[in-house]
C-alpha positions in Angstrom: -5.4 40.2 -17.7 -2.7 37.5 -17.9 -2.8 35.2 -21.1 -4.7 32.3 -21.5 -3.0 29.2 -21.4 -3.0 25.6 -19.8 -1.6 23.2 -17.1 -0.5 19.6 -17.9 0.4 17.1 -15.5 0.0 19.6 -12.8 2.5 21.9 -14.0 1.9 25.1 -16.5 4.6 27.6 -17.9 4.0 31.4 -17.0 6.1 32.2 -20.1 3.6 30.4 -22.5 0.3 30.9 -24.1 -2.3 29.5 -26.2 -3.0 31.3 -29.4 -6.5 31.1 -31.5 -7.0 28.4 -33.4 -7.6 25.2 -31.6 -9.1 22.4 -33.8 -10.8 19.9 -30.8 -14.2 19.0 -31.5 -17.0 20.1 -29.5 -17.9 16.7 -28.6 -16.9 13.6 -28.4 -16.7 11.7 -31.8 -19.4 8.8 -32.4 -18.6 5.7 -35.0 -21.3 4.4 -36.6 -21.3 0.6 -37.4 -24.0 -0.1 -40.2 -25.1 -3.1 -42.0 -26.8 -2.3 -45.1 -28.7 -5.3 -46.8 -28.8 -5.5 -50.7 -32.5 -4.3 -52.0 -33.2 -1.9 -48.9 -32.9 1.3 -48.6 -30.8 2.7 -45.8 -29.3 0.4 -43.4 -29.5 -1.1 -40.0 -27.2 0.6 -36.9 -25.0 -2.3 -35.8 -23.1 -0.7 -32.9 -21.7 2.9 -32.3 -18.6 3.4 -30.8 -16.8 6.4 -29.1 -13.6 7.2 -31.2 -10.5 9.1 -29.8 -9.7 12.9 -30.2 -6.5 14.2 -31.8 -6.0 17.8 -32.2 -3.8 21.0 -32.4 -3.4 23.7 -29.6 -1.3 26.9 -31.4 0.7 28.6 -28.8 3.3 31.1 -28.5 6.4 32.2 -26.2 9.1 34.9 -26.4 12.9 33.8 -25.9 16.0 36.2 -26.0 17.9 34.7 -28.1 19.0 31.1 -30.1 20.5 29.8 -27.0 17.3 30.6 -24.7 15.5 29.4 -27.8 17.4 25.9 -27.1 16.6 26.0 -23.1 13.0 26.5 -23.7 12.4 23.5 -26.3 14.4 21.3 -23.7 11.9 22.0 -21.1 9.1 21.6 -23.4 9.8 18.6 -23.9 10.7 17.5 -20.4 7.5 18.7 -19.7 5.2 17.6 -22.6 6.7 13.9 -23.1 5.2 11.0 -21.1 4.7 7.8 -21.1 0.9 7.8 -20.0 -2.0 9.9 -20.5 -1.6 13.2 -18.4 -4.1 15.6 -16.8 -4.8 18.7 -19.6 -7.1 21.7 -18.2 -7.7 24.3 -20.5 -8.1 28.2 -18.7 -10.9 28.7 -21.5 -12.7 25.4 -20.4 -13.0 25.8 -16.5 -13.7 22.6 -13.7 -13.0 20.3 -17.0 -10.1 18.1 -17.3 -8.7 15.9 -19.9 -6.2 13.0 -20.1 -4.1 13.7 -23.0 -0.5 12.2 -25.0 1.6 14.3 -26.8 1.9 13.2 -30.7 4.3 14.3 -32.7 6.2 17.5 -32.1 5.5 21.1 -31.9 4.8 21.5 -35.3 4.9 24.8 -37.4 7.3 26.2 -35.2 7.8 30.0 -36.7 10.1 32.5 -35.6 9.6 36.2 -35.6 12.3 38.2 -34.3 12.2 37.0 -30.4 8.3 35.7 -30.9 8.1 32.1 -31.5 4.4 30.1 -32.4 3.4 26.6 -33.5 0.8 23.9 -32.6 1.0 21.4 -30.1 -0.7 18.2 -30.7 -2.7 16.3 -28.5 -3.7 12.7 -28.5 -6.8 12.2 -25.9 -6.9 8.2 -26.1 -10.1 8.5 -23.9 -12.0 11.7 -25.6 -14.3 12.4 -22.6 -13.7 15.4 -20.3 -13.7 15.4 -16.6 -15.2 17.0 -13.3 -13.2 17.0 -10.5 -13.3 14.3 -8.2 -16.7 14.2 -5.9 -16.9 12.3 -2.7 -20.1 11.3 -0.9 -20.6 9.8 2.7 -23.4 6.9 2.8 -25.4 8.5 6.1 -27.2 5.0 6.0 -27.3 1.9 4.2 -28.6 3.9 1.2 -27.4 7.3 -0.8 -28.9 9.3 -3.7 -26.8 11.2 -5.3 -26.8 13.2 -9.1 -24.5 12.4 -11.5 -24.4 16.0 -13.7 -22.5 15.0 -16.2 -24.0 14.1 -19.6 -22.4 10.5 -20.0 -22.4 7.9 -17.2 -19.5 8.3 -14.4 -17.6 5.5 -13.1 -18.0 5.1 -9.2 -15.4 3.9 -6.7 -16.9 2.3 -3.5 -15.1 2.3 -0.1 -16.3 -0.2 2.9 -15.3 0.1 6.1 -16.7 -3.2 8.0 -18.4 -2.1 11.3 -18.2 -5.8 12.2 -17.9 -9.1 11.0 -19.5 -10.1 8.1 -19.9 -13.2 5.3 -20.6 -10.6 2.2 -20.2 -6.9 1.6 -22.5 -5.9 -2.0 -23.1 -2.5 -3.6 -25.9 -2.1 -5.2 -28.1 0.6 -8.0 -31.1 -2.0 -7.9 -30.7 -3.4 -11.3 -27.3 -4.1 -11.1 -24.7 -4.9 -8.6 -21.4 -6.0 -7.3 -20.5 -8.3 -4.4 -18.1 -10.2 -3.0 -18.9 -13.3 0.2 -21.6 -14.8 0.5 -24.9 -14.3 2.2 -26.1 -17.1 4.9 -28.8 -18.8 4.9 -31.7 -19.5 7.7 -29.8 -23.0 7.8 -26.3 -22.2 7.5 -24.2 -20.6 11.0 -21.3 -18.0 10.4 -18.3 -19.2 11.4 -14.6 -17.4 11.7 -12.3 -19.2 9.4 -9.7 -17.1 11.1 -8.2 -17.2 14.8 -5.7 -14.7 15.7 -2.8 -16.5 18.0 -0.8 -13.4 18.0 -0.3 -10.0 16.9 3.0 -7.7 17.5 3.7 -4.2 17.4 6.3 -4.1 19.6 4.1 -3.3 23.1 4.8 -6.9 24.1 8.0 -7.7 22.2 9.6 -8.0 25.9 7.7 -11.4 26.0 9.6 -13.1 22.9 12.7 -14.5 23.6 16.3 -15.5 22.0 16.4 -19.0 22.8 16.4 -21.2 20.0 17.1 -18.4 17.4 18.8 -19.1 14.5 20.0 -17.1 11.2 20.8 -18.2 7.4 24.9 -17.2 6.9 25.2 -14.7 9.6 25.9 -14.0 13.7 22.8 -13.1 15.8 23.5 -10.0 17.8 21.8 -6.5 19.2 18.8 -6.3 20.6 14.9 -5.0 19.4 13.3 -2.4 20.4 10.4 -0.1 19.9 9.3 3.1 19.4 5.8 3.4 20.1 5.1 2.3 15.8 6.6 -1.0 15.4 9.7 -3.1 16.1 13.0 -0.9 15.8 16.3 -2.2 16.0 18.4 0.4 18.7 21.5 -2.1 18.5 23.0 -4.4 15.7 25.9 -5.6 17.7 28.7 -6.0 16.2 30.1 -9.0 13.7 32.3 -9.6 10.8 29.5 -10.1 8.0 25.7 -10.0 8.6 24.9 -9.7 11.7 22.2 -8.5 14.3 18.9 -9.3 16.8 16.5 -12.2 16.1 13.7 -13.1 18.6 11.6 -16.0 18.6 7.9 -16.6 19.5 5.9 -19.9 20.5 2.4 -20.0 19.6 0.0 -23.0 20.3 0.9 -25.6 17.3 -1.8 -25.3 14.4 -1.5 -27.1 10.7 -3.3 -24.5 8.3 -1.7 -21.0 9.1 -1.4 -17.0 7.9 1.4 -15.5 9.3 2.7 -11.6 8.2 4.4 -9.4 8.5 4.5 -5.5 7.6 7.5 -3.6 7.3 9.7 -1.0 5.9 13.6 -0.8 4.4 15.0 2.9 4.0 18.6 2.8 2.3 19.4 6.6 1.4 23.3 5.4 1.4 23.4 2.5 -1.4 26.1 1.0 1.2 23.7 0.4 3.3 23.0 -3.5 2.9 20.4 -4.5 5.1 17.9 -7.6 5.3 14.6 -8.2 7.2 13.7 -11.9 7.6 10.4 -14.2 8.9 10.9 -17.8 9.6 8.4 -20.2 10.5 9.2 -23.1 12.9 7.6 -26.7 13.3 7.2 -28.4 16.6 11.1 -30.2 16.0 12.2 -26.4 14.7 12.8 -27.3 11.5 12.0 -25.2 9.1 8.8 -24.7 7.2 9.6 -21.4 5.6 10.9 -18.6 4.9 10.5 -14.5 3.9 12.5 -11.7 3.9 13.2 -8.6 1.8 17.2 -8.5 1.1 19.1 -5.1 -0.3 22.8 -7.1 -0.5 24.4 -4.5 -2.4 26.8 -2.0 -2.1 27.2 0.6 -4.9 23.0 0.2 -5.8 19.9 0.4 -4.5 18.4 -3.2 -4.6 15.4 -4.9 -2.8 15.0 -8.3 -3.7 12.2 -10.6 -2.4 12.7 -14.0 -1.2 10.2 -17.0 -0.4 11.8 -20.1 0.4 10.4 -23.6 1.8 12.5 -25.6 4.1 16.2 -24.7 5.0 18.6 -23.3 3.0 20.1 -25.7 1.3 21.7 -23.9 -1.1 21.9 -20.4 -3.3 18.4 -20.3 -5.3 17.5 -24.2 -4.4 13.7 -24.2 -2.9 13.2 -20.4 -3.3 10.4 -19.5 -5.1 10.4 -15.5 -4.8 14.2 -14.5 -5.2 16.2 -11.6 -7.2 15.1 -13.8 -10.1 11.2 -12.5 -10.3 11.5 -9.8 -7.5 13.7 -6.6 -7.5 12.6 -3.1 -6.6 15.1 -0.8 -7.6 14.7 2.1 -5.0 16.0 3.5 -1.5 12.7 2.8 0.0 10.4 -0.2 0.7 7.3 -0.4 2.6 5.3 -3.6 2.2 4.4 -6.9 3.5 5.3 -10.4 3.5 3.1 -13.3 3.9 3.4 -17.1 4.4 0.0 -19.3 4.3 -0.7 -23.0 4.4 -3.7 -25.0 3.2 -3.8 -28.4 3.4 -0.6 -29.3 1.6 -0.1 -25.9 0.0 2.4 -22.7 1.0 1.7 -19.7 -0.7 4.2 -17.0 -0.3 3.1 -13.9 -1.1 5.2 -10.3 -1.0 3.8 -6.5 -2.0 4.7 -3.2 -2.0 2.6 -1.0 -0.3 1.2 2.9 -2.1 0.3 6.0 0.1 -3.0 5.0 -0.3 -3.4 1.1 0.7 -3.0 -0.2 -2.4 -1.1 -3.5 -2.8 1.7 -2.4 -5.9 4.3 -4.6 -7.0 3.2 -7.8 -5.4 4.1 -11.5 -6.3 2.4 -15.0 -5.6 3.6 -18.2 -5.5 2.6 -21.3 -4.3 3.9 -24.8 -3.6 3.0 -28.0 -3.4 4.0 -30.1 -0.6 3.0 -33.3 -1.9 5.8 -35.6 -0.1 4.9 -34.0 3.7 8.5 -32.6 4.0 7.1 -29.4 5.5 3.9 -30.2 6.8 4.6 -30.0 10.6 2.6 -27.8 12.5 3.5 -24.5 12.9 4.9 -23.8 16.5 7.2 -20.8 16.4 7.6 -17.5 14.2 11.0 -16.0 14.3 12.0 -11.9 13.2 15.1 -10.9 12.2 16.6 -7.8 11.0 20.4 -7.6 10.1 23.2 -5.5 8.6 26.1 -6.4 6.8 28.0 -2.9 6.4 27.0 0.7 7.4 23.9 0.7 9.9 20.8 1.1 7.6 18.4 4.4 8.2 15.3 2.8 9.6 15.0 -0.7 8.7 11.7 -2.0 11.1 8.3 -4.2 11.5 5.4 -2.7 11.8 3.6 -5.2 12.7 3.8 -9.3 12.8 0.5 -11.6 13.3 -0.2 -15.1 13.2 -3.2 -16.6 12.6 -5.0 -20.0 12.8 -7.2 -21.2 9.7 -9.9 -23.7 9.5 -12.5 -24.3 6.6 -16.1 -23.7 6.4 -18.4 -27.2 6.4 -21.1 -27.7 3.7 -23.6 -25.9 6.3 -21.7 -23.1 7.6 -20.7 -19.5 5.7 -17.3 -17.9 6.6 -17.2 -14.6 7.8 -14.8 -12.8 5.1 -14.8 -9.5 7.0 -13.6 -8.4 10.0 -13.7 -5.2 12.1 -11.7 -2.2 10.1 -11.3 -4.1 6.9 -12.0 -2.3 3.7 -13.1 -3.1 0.2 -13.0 -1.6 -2.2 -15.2 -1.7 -5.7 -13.2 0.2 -7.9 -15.8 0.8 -10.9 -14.0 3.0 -12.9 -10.5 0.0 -13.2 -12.7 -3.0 -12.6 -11.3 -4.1 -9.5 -11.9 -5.6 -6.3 -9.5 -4.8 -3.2 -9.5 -5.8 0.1 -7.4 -4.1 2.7 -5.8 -2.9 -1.0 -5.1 -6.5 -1.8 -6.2 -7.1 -5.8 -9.2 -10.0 -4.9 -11.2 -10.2 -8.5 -11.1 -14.0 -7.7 -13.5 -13.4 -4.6 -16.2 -11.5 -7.1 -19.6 -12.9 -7.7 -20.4 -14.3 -10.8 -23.4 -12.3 -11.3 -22.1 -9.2 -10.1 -20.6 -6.4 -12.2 -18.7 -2.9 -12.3 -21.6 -1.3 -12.9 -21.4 3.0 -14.0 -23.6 6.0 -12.4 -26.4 7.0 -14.9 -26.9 10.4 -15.8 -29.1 12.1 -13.3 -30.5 10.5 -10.5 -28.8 7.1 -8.5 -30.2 5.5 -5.6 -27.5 3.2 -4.0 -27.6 0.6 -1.5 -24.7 -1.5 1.1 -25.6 -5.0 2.2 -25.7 -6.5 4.5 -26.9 -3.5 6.7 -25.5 -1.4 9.5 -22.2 -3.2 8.5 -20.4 -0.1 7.2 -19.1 3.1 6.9 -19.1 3.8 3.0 -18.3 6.4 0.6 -18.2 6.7 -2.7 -16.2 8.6 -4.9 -17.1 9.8 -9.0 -16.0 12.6 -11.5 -19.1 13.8 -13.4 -17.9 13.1 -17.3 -19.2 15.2 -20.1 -19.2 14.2 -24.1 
């Protein structure tokens, strides 16, 4: 029968294993706050409060001699160290996990002959332990499900829209959480939101070159596609940057969204590379421009940039540049977005996570108050260039443009469309939309609201609207 030991952060040692002795309470810890009054006996419970857990885990592992003795503490600590709470399951506590810190060192540390023992101690900043993760498919507008755990869980929601919609809310019946709003029997849904194009590289035959133009380099090459997204089979050839740019006229609109998603692979740090979106007015002067810019050659470097008008000069009218964005890796896969309300561009850049959600992401906004880039928006220019070694797989995704209106005083925007996703992420208190942070489109009244022990009855408005899941661990005291 092999020894007892544990895994943390994924990983456990076959060469070590736990000893008796471990000191971890058998429940979580409960503070008291009492207010005792002069003249009566007892006192009054103010509040109680759930304290963390520290504790000591003896363990023991053989070594050969004083230089394996060495080896081995090096990869303890490789493995123990981090810098955030790490997963901690125990063989002698089954389908429970923690979330635990190292503190201190391996204390007590005794040798005998080849045997070495001591106590690890752990720091569990949030004392409760964990089932593993549970998902359950709405098969309506409703679910019940049973929360087994003897504290409250915290849920996290998934919405697919079926179709469009002003509001998406989750609720338990006393509580809720929502974002949109619900019409009224006087108000008529409108779409806020026209799409004038979107680009995956199917139709990219239709753009043209005319009229392209480039900040500091030579426009040659040609785009292509490979069935995901706009590649670039040819740079051409030139002494500095250099490579394709296409241009596309859409009717001319004031208030605009256009994006763009998009990925920049590097594995050589010589590779300097650049992937650009410039918006047009009617004259084709420019409104604005993104782009994501690796211009080094001995590092890996992806710097944002956001810039209204022309370039005019280095850092002049930029607000996203090197100076507040810089992701240091070989890889970026994100999205760049330029918008205009009214007088206001917002510029907004992300990186994108394996699963949707918006990391690394930036917003800024100006104000246009003298007009100088308030003509209407008339043509949306990509660009993708190299200055150097031809990059691995620089590409777009996708680009979409997009014509915005506002809502009147008796109509509700739709907020949703068909295959967006929210997301009501109980258990970090936040909002996402198509993995976009949105805590500024929550209700007021609503609330990240927890799974009670035993029984919940859930409920999705507005109904028939989506496909929803829900995902929990049971937690235990």
């Amino acid at each position: 029968m092999p020894n007892p030991s544990f895994t943390f952060n994924g990983i456990r040692k076959s060469w070590l294993h736990m000893t008796l002795g471990r000191d971890k309470p058998l429940f979580v810890p409960v503070k008291r706050n009492m207010l005792t009054i002069p003249g009566m006996a007892g006192a009054y419970l103010q509040s109680s409060q759930i304290e963390p857990i520290a504790f000591g885990q003896p363990i023991a592992f053989k070594v050969r001699d004083d230089e394996h003795a060495l080896q081995i503490k090096d990869e303890l600590a490789e493995w123990l160290i981090t810098d955030k709470p790490a997963s901690l399951e125990f063989d002698d506590e089954p389908g429970r996990i923690y979330y635990a810190l190292i503190q201190n060192s391996i204390s007590d540390l005794e040798r005998f002959a080849d045997l070495r023992q001591g106590t690890i101690q752990f720091l569990l900043l949030d004392p409760y332990s964990y089932g593993p993760e549970l998902t359950r498919n709405f098969t309506s507008d409703a679910i019940t499900l049973t929360n087994a755990g003897t504290a409250e869980a915290d849920p996290v929601f998934e919405l697919t829209a079926k179709k469009k919609t002003t509001f998406a809310m989750i609720s338990n019946g006393d509580e809720y959480n929502l974002i949109g709003k619900p019409a009224t029997v006087n108000e008529q849904t409108v779409d806020t939101r026209s799409l004038l194009f979107e680009e995956d590289g199917s139709t990219i035959n239709t753009w043209t070159t005319a009229g392209t133009k480039v900040d500091g380099g030579t426009i040659t090459g040609s785009f292509g596609t490979d069935g995901a997204g706009i590649t670039v089979p040819d740079y051409g050839t030139g002494p500095s940057w250099h490579g394709p740019a296409l241009i596309k006229e859409v009717t001319p609109v004031q208030d605009f969204e256009v994006k763009a998603h998009l990925q920049m692979r590097t594995p050589n740090p010589n590779q300097a590379t650049r992937i650009e979106l410039y918006l047009y007015n009617e004259f084709m002067n420019v409104i604005g421009k993104m782009a994501v810019v690796d211009n080094m050659t001995a590092v890996n470097k992806k710097n944002g940039e956001g810039r209204v008008g022309p370039f005019v000069g280095v850092g002049q009218n930029y607000l996203i540049s090197s100076a507040n964005y810089q992701y240091n890796w070989d890889y970026f896969f994100g999205m760049l977005r330029i918008k205009r309300v009214g007088n206001k561009i917002e510029f907004y850049i992300t990186r994108i996570a394996t699963d949707t959600r918006h990391v690394l992401n930036l917003r800024k906004t100006y104000t246009d108050n003298a007009g100088d880039y308030s003509g209407r928006l008339k043509y949306v220019q990509i660009h993708i260039g190299k200055n150097g070694p031809e990059p691995y797989s620089s590409k777009f995704f996708s680009v979409s443009a997009y014509e915005l209106s506002q809502a009147t005083v008796d109509q509700t925007p739709y907020i949703l469309d068909v295959g967006d996703k929210v997301s009501f992420d109980h258990k970090n208190d936040d909002i996402l939309v198509n993995g976009e942070p949105r805590n500024d489109l929550k209700n007021f009244g609503g609330s990240f609201f927890k799974l009670k022990k035993g029984e919940n009855t859930l409920a999705v408005l507005p109904s028939a609207s989506f496909n929803t899941e829900v995902k929990y661990r049971n937690r235990y005291l």
